[in-house]
C-alpha positions in Angstrom: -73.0 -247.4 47.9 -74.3 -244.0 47.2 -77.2 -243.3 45.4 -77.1 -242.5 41.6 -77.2 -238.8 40.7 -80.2 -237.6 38.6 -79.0 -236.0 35.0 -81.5 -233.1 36.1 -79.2 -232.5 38.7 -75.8 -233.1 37.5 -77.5 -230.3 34.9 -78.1 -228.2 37.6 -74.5 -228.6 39.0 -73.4 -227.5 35.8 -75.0 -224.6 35.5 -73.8 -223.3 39.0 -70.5 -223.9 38.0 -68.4 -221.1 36.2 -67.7 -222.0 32.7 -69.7 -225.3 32.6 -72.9 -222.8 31.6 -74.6 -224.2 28.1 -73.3 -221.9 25.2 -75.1 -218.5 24.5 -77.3 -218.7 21.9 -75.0 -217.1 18.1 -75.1 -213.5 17.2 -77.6 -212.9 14.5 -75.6 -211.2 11.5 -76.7 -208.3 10.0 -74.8 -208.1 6.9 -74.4 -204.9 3.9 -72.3 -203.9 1.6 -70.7 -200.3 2.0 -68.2 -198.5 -0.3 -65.2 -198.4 2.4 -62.4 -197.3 -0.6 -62.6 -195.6 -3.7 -64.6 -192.3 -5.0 -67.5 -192.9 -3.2 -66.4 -194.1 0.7 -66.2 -190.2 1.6 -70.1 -190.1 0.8 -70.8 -193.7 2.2 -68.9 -192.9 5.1 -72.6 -192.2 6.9 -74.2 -194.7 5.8 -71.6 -197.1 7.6 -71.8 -195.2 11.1 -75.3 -195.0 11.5 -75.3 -199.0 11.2 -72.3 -199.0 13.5 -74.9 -196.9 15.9 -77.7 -198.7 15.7 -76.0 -202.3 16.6 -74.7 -200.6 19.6 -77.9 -199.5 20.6 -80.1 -202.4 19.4 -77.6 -204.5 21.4 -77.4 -202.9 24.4 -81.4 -202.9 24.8 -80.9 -207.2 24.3 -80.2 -207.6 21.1 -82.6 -209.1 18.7 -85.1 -212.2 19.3 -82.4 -212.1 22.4 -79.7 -212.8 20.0 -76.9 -210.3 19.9 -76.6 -208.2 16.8 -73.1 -208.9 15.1 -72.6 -206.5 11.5 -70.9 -207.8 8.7 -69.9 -205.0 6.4 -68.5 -205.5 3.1 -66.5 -203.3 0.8 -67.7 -202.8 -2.9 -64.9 -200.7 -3.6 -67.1 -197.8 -4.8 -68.2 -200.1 -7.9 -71.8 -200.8 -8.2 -71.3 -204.0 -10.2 -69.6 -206.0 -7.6 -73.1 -205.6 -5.5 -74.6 -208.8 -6.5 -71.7 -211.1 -6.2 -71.3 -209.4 -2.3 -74.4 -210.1 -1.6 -74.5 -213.8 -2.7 -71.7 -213.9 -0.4 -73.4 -212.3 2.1 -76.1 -215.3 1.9 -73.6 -218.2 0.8 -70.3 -217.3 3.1 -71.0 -215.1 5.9 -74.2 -216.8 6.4 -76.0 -213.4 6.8 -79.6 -213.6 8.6 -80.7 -210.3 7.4 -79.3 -207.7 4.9 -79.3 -204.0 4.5 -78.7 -202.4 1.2 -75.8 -200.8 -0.1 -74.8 -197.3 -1.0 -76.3 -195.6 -4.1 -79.4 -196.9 -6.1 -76.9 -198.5 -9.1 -75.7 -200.8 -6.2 -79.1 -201.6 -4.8 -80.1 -202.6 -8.1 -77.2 -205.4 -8.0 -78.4 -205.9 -4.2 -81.8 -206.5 -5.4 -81.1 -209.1 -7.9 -79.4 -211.0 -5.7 -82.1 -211.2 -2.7 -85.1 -212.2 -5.4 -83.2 -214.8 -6.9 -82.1 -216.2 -3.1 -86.0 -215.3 -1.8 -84.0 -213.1 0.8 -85.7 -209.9 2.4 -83.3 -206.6 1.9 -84.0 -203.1 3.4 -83.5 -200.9 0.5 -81.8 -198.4 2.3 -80.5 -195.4 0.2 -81.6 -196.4 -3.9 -84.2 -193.6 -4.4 -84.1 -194.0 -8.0 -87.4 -195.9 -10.1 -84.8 -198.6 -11.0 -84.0 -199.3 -7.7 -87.2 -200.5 -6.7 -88.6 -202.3 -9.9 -92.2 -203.3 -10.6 -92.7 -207.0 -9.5 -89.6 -207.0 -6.6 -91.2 -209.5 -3.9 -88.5 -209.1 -1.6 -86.7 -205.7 -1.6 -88.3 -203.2 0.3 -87.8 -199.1 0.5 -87.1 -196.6 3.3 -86.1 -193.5 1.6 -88.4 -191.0 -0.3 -88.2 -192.2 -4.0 -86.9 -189.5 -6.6 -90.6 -189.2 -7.8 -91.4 -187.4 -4.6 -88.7 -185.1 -4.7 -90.9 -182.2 -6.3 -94.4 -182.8 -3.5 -93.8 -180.2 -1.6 -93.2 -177.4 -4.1 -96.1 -178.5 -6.1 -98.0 -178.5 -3.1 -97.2 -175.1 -2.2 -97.5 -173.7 -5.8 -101.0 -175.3 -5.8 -101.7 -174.0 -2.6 -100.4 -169.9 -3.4 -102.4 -170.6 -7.1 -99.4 -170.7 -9.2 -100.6 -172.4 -12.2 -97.3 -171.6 -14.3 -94.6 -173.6 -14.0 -90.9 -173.4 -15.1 -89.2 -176.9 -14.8 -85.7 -177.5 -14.8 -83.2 -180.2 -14.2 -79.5 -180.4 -14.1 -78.3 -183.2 -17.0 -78.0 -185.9 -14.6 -80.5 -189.3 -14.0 -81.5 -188.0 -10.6 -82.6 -184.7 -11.4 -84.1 -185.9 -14.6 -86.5 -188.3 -13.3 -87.6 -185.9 -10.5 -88.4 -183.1 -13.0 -90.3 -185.7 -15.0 -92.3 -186.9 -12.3 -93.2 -183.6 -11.3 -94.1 -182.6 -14.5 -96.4 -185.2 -14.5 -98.0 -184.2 -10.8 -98.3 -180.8 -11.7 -100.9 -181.3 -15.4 -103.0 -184.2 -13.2 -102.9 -181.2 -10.9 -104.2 -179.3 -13.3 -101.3 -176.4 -13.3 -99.7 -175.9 -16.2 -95.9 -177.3 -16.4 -93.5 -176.1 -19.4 -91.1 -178.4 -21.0 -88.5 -179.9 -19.0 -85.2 -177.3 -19.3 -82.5 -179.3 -19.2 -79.3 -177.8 -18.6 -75.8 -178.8 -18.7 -73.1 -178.9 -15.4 -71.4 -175.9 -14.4 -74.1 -173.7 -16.0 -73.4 -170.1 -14.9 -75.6 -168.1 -17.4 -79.4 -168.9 -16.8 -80.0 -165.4 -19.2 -82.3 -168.0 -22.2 -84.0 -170.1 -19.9 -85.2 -167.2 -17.8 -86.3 -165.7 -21.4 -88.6 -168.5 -21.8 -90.0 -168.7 -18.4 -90.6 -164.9 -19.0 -92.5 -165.6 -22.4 -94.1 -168.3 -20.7 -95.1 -166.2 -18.2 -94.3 -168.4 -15.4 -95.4 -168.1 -11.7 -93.0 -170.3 -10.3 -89.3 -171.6 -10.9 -88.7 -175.0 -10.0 -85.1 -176.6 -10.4 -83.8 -180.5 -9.2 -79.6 -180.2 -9.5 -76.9 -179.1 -6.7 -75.6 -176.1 -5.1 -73.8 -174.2 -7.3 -76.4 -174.5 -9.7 -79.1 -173.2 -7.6 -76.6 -170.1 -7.0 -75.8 -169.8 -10.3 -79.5 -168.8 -10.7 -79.9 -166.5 -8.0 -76.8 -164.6 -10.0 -78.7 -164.6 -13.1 -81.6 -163.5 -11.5 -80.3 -160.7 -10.4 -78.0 -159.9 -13.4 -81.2 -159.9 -15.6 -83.6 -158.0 -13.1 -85.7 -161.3 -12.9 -88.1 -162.8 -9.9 -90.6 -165.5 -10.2 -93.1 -165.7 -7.7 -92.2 -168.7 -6.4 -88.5 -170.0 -6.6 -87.5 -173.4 -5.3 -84.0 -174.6 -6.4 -83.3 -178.6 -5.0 -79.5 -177.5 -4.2 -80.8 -174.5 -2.2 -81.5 -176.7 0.7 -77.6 -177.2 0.5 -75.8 -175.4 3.5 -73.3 -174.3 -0.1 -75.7 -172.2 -1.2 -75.4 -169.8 1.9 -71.8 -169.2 1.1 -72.2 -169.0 -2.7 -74.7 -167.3 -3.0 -74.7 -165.1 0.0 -77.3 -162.6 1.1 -79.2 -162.8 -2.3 -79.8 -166.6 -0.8 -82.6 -164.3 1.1 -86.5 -166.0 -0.4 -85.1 -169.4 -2.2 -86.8 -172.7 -1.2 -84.6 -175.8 -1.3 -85.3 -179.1 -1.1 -84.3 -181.6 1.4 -84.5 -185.4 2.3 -83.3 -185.1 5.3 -83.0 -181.8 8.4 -81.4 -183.0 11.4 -83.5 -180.5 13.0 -87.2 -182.1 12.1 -89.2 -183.1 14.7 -89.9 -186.5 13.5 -89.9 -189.2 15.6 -86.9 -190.5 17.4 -84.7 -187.8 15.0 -83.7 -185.9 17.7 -82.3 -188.7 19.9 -80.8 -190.2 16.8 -78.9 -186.6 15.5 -78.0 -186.6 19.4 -76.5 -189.8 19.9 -74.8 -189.8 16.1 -73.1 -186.5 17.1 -71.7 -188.1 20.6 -70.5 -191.1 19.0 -68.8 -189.4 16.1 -68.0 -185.9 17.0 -70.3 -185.1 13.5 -73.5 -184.1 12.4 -75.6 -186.7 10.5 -76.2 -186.0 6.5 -78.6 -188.4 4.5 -77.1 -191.3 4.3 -76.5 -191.9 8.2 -80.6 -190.9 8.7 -81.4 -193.7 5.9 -78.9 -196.2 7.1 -80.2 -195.5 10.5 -83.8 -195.4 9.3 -83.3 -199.1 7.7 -82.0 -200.5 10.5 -84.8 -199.2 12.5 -87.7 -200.7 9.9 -85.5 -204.2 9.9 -85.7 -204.3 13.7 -89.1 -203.4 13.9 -90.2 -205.7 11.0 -88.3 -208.7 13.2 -90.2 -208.0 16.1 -93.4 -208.3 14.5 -92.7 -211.5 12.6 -90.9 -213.0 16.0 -89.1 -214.4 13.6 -86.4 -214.6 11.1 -88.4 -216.5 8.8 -88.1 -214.8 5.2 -91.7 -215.3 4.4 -92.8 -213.8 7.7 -90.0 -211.5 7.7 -91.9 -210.0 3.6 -95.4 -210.0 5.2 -94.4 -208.1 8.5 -93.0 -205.2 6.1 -95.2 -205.3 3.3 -98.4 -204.6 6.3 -96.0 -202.4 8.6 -96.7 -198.6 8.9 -93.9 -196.9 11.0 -92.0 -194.0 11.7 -88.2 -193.2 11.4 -86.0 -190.3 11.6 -86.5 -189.6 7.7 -90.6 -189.8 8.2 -92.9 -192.3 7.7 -92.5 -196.0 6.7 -95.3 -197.5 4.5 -95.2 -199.3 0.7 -96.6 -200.6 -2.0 -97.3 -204.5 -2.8 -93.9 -204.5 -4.3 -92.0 -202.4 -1.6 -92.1 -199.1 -2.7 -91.9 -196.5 -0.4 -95.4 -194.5 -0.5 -95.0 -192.1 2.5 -91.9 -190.3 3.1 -91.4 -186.8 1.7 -88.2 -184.5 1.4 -88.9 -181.4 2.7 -89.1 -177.9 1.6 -86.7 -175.1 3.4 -86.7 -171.7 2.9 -83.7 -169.5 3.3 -84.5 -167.0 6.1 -81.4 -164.2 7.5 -78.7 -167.0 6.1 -80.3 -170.2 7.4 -82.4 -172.8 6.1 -86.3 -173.6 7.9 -88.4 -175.7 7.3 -91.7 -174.6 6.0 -93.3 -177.7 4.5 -94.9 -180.1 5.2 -96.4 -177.7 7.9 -96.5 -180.5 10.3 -92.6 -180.3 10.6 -92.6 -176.6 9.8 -90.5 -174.2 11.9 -91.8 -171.2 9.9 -94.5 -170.4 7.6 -93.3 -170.1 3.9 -92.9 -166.8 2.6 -93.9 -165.3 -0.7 -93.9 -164.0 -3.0 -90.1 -164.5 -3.7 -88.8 -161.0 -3.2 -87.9 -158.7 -6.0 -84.7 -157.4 -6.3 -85.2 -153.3 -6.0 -87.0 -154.0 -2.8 -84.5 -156.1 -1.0 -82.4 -154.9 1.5 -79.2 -155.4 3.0 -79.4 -157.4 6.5 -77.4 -156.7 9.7 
């Protein structure tokens, strides 16, 4: 009779034997919700391949807590209200271990509500906006520069080149609103001297009465938060009324747009930008690299903050070893780090303290950066140039 077999051998038989192997551990699910149809999936589209990128990546380095990353990506259908029911069923359905905002800062405020009143951590992602990262918020932490910070490097310079003066404007939109406000609000505990807000309306062409004012006012410096074509439409008025502040830095300017609209009498405007594919922060150049391989395009904002996210989640797991939620807070309320977009680091209630857009500077047709000087591929340039001694370039 032979002798009985040991069950730490027959385990060992097993495992030598193809296909008898114990299972692999379950992919750990990342899961977000990204417009995929409707008005906004051209602008999301980003935002969606940068996480696409980064689970490649992340997984082919081991995964996660040696669990492979599996993303499930939800469509919202370009409608900011259907965020919190997506991401109960995120947490409910797809049984989602760890979640990554969604596109826009209305749908991270729908995001939000849902991981405080599951206790679940969320990587605010792309909601720059004050309401996207209320007071109190426990669980919801930021990555992008807020809207607030939008104006830090203009001010900075202005302070800096002693222009007390200062013409504020913003196009009549939330966004541009709230970033003239907070900069207004900089600029007197600064001790400069900001105007009233100008607000002006979409598809303004004619700046003629506001540069009136900022003439009366005697203003050193013209600073304006909207897009593109509004930022040309002020160069044109500037030149059709014979007008040059000291210092003009126009939000949409950083806006390759601007080039072609405006054309050479771009030459002298500061813009302002969240994001460069060209800054030398860390692991950008890798990232803008491996982003244009995989999808034969250059990255815009919303792949360097979906990117960025992922990066801080991943970083933030590492540290708390652990997928715990409560572990999972305290790792990124304490972690200082840095990402394509510039530094990580927040507040008790996971706003993001750090991170700057930068200021460009349009130099023979193209945009450098000249602030803050650690990124800087020029020195700024002023004062802004007036018109009878501009010339044409070759």
């Amino acid at each position: 009779m032979s002798a009985p077999v040991s069950g730490r051998f027959v385990l060992a038989a097993a495992l030598a034997v193809p296909g008898l192997a114990p299972a692999a551990q379950p992919p750990l699910i990342v899961g977000a919700v990204v417009s995929q149809s409707g008005n906004l999936a051209d602008l999301a589209a980003d935002l969606r391949k940068a996480l696409l990128l980064w689970q490649e990546e992340v997984n082919a380095a081991g995964g996660l807590l040696g669990r492979r990353v599996e993303l499930r990506l939800l469509d919202d259908r370009s409608n900011a209200r259907e965020a919190d029911t997506l991401y109960e069923r995120l947490i409910r359905e797809e049984r989602a271990d760890l979640l990554v905002g969604p596109f826009g800062s209305a749908a991270t405020l729908g995001a939000a509500a849902a991981a405080e009143r599951n206790r679940r951590v969320l990587i605010n992602a792309t909601g720059a906006a004050r309401v996207a990262q209320r007071a109190g918020y426990a669980y919801v932490f930021q990555v992008p520069a807020p809207l607030g910070a939008y104006g830090a490097g203009a001010l900075e310079i202005a302070r800096r080149e002693n222009y007390r003066r200062l013409a504020i404007l913003a196009r009549n939109d939330r966004a541009s609103r709230e970033m003239a406000g907070r900069l207004r609000e900089d600029a007197a505990m600064a001790g400069l001297a900001p105007g009233e807000i100008e607000v002006y309306a979409p598809g303004e062409d004619d700046f003629g009465p506001q540069i009136a004012r900022a003439q009366a006012a005697r203003a050193d410096a013209w600073i304006a938060f909207g897009q593109a074509s509004d930022a040309a439409g002020m160069v044109k008025s500037f030149r059709r009324y014979g007008y040059a502040p000291g210092m003009f830095v126009a939000q949409g300017a950083a806006d390759g747009e601007f080039v072609r609209l405006a054309g050479q009498d771009a030459e002298g405007a500061m813009g302002i930008a969240a994001y460069e594919p060209r800054a030398a922060t860390r692991d950008n150049a890798r990232f803008a690299g491996s982003f244009r391989r995989k999808w034969s395009a250059e990255p815009g904002l919303a792949a360097a903050q979906g990117y960025a996210a992922a990066r801080v989640l991943e970083e933030a797991v590492r540290r708390a070893g652990s997928l715990e939620q409560a572990k999972l807070r305290e790792a990124l309320a304490r972690l200082e780090t840095e990402t394509p977009l510039g530094p990580y680091r927040v507040d008790r209630t996971g706003a993001q303290l750090a991170a700057r857009p930068l200021v460009v500077q349009i130099r023979r047709g193209h945009a450098e950066i000249v602030w803050p000087e650690a990124l800087a591929t020029a020195r700024w340039e002023l004062p802004y140039p007036r018109w009878e001694n501009r010339v044409l370039l070759k």
